[in-house]
N, C-alpha and C positions, 0 to 999 in steps of 0.2 A: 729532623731537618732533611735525611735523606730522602725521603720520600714525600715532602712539601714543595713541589716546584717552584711557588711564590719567592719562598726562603732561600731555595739555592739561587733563583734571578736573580734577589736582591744581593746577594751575595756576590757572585758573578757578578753584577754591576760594580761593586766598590771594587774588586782587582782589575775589574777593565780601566775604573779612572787614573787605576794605580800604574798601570800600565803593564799589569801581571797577567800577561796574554796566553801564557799556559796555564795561569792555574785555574786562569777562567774559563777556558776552552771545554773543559771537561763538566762544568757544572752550566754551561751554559746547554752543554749537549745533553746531558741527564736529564735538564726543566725541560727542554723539548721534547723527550721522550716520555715524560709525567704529561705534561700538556697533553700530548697526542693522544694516553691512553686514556684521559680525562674527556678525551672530545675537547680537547678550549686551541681548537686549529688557529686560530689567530695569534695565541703566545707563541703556542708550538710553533707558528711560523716565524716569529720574531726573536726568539730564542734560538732556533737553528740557523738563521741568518746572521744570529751574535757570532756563534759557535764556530760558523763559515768564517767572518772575518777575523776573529782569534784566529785558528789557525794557520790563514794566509799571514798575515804580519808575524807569527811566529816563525814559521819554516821560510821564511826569506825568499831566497832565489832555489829551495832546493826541490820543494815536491809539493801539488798543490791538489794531488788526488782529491784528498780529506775533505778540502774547500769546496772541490765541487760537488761529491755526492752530497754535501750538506745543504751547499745550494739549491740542487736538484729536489732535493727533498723537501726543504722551503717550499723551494717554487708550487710542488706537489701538493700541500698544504693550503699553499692559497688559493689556488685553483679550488681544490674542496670550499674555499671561502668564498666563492665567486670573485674574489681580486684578481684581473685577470690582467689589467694593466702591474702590478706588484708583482705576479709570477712571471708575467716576458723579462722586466728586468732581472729576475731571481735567476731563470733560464742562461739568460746572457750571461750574466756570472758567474753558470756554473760553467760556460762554453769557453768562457774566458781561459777559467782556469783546468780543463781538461785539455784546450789548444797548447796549454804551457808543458804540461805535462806526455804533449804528442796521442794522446788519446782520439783519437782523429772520428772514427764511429759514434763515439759518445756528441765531441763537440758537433756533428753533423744532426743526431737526434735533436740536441738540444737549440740550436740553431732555428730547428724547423720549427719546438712546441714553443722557442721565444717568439717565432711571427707570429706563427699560430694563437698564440694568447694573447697576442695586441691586435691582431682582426677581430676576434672574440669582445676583447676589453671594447673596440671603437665599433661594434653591433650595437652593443647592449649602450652605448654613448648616445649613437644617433637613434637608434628605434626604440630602446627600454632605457631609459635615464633612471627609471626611480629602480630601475633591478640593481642596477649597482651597489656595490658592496666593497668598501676601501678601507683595509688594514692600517695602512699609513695614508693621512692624506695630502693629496698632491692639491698644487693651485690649477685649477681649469678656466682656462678665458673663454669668454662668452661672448656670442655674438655674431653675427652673420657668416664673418670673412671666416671665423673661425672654424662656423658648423661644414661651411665649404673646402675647406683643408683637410677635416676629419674625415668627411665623403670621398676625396678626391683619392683619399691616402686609402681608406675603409676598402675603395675600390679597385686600385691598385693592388692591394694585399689578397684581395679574393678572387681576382684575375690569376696572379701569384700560387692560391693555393693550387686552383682548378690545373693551373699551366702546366706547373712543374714543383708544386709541394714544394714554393719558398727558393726553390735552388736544389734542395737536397735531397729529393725523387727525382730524377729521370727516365724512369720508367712510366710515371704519371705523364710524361710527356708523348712517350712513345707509344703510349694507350690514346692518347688525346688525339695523335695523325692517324691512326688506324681509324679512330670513331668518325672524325671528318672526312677520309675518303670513303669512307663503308655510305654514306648517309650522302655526301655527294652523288655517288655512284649510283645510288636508290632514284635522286632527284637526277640524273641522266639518262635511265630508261624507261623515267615517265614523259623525259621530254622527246628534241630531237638534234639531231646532230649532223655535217655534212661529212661524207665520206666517201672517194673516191669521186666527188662531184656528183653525188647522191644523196639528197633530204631521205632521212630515215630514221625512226626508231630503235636506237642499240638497245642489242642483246646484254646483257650481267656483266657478261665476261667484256664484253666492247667497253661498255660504263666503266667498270672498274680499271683499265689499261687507260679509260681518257682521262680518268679521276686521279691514277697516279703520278701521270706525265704531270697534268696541268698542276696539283700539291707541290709537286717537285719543280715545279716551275720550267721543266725542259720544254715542252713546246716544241714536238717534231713538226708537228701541219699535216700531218696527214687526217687528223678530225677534226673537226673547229662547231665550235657552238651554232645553233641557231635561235634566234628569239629570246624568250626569257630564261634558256639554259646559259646565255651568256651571264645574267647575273647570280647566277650559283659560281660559274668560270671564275669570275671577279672576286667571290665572297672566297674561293679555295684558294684560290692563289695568293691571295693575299696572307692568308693562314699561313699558308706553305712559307712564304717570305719572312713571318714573322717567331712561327713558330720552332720551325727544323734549326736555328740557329739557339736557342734555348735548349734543343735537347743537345747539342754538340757542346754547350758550356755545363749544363749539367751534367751530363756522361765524366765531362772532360777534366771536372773538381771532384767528382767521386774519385774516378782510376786513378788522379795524382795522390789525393789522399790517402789510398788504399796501397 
């Protein structure tokens, strides 16, 4: 029996109904570790996901470490299984319970790979339906309004990852304002610009001082667009508006956390 994962799940199942949350916990987490070594990743996830919730209901209010590496682990699991929607919520679970425990680095990883795996899950929803692959399965409504909610959100979430990695990169932000003045600035010294009451062609270093200002949305007037450099003007600034206030709340949820 010790070494039949089948046996010990079913086993583990009758003290779960019993309500013998420790003496399952441990055989719950043994079949997942049989599963795993077996390859059968879909027990092993549903068995370490038992193991997680044993746990939490046992240790009450006091320590939920245990819950969430198990979680995390899960999640891991499913992921290998293509269940991508099952591992965001496994994720979330484990983030849940690492916040409980002030784990603050952990619940920010896991925060990220739970968005992360629900952009993934709603890829493969709208452009690959038949790749899917679902451990437990969920109801999906069908239907127009629906497939447009899923884009809507699908696109939100991959806006999300490119911005600011979810929330919990900020540094992906502050690569993101560098890239668009660098590539502004490219698109200013091929156009033209007025300066000093003079139509002319900036030099790199001009480009890049009008590429800053205008990101940043200061706006001295001493350069000003001409022609269709104005609509680069428009498409930066507007960046600048939208973006620099994401990396100030990013920045601003890491340093509090840390």
């Amino acid at each position: 029996m010790k070494n039949n994962p089948r046996l010990l799940e079913e086993k583990a199942n009758k003290l779960l109904s019993e309500e013998k949350y420790s003496d399952a916990y441990p055989l719950f987490k043994k079949a997942s570790h049989l599963y795993r070594e077996n390859n059968n990743l879909k027990e092993a996830t549903l068995c370490c996901t038992l193991a997680a919730s044993c746990w939490s209901i046992k240790s009450g209010e006091k320590r939920f470490h245990n819950a969430a590496i198990l979680y995390e682990r899960a999640a891991t699991d499913a992921l290998s299984c293509n269940d991508y929607e099952y591992a965001s919520l496994l994720y979330k679970q484990a983030a849940i319970n690492y916040e409980r425990d002030r784990e603050l680095i952990s619940l920010s990883d896991c925060l990220y790979k739970s968005r992360e795996a629900y952009r993934k899950y709603l890829t493969y929803r709208l452009f690959k339906p038949n790749k899917i692959n679902q451990i437990t399965k969920s109801k999906d409504k069908k239907g127009l309004l629906s497939y447009l909610k899923r884009f809507l959100i699908w696109l939100m979430l991959s806006f999300s990852y490119l911005i600011w990695g979810h929330g919990e990169k900020p540094s992906r932000t502050f690569l993101t304002c560098v890239i668009i003045i660098f590539i502004s600035a490219v698109l200013y010294s091929l156009g033209h610009t007025i300066k000093e009451g003079i139509i002319s062609r900036p030099n790199f270093s001009d480009a890049i001082y009008f590429s800053v200002i205008t990101f940043s949305t200061v706006g001295f007037g001493d350069v000003t667009a001409v022609g269709l450099t104005k609509v680069v003007v428009m498409f930066e600034s507007l960046s600048g508006i939208f973006i620099m206030p994401l990396f100030i709340v990013g920045f601003s949820r890491k340093y509090l956390r840390v």
